[in-house]
N, C-alpha and C positions, 0 to 999 in steps of 0.2 A: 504494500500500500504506500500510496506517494507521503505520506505525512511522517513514515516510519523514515529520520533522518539518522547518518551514522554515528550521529554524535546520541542518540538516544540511544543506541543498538551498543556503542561503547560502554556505558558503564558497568561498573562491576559491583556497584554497592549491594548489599542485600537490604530491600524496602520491607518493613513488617508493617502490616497496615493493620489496624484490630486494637482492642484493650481487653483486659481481662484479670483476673486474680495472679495470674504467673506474670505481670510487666515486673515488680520488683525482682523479682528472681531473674528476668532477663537482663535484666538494668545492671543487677551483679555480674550477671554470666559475658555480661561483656565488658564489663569495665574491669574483670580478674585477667582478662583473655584478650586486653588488648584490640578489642575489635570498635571502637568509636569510629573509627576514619571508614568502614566500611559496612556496618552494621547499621540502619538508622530506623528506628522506632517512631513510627507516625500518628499509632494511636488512633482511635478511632476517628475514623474522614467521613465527607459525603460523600452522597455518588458520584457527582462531579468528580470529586478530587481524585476518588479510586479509578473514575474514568482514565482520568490524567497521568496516573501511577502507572497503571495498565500500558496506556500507548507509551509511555516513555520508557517498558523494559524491554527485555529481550525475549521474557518470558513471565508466565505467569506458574507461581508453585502452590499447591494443595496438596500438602500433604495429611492426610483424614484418614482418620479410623471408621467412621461411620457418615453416609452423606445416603442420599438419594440421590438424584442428579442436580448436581448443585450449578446454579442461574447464576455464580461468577466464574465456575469454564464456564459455560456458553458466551456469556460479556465479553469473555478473553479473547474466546476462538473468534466472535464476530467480529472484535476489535483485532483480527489480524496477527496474533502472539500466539505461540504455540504452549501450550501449557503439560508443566511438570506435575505426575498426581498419584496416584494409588489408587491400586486393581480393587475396588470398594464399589458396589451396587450399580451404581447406573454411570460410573464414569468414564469406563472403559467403551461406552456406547458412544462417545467424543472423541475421548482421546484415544489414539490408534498408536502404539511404539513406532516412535520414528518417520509417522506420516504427519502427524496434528500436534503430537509433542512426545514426553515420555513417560511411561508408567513403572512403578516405583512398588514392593510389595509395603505394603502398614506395615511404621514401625521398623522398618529398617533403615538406619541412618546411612548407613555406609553408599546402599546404591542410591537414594537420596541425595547423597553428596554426590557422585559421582553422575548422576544426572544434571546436576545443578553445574558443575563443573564442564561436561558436556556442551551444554549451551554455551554459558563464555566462551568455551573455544570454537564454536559454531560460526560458521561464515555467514557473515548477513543473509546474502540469498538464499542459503539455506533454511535460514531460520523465515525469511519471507514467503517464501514455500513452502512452509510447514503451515503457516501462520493464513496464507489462503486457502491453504487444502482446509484447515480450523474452519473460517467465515462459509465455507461452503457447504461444509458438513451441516452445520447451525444452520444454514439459511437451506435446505432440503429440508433435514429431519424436525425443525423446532419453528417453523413459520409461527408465528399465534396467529394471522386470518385464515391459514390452511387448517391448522388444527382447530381453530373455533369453525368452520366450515363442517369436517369431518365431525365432529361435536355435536352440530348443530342435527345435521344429517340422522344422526343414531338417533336423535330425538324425533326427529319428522316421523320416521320409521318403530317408533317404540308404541308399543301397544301399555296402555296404562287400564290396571283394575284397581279400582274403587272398592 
C-alpha cells in the first residue's frame, strides 16, 4: 500500500498498546533489562491512535491464549500489515504461515521471538505482500454488507413457530 513508507517499515521499537494489572511489572521488566530505547508502552489508545500504530509497523503481534476471531487481525490485515499470532480458535482462519503473517504455538516464547525477529529482517516487499495477501483475505471472507446480506437471506428463508 502507497502510504506504507520505509521509514515506517524501519523501525525496530517494540509498541505495546493496552493497560492492565501486569504495566508495573513490565515497567520493571524493562527498566532491569535495559530495554527503554526500544521497548515503548503506550497504554491504553483510541482507535485512531491504534489505527496509527498499526500502519506505522511492520507488523502486527497477538500473541493469545484464548481469542475467537479477534477484529484487530482483521484491522491489521485490512490495514495492509501482516500479523504475528497463535494457532488459537479462529485465527488461523486469517492468518496463513508465511502468506498473511506468522503463526506462533501459545505460550511459547522462543518461536514468538523468532517470528518477531523474522519480520525485522523481512524485506519490505515482502512484508507488503504478505500485508495485501492480509487486506484480501479480510475483504473476501469478513465483508459486513456481504455477511449482513447472507444474514439477512437465512432470515427471508427461516420459517418461525409461535
Amino acid at each position: 500500500m502507497d502510504w506504507w513508507s520505509e521509514e515506517d517499515a524501519g523501525a525496530d521499537d517494540l509498541v505495546l498498546i493496552g493497560d492492565g494489572p501486569m504495566r508495573g511489572e513490565l515497567e520493571s521488566f524493562i527498566g532491569r533489562n535495559n530495554l527503554a530505547g526500544c521497548v515503548v508502552l503506550r497504554g491504553w489508545q483510541s482507535n485512531e491512535k491504534v489505527r496509527q500504530e498499526i500502519v506505522a509497523a511492520r507488523a502486527m503481534v497477538l500473541p493469545s491464549f484464548a481469542e475467537g476471531l479477534p477484529v484487530v487481525v482483521m484491522e491489521a490485515l485490512a490495514l495492509g500489515r501482516p500479523v504475528i499470532s497463535t494457532f488459537v480458535a479462529g485465527i488461523p482462519e486469517l492468518v496463513e504461515e508465511g502468506i498473511t503473517g506468522y503463526l506462533v504455538p501459545a505460550g511459547s516464547i522462543e518461536r514468538l521471538a523468532e517470528a518477531m525477529r523474522r519480520v525485522l529482517r523481512e524485506d519490505v516487499a515482502r512484508l507488503r505482500e504478505m500485508g495485501a495477501r492480509g487486506a484480501a483475505r479480510v475483504a473476501e471472507a469478513h465483508d459486513a454488507s456481504r455477511e449482513a446480506e447472507k444474514l439477512a437471506n437465512l432470515f427471508r428463508g427461516a420459517t418461525f413457530h409461535v
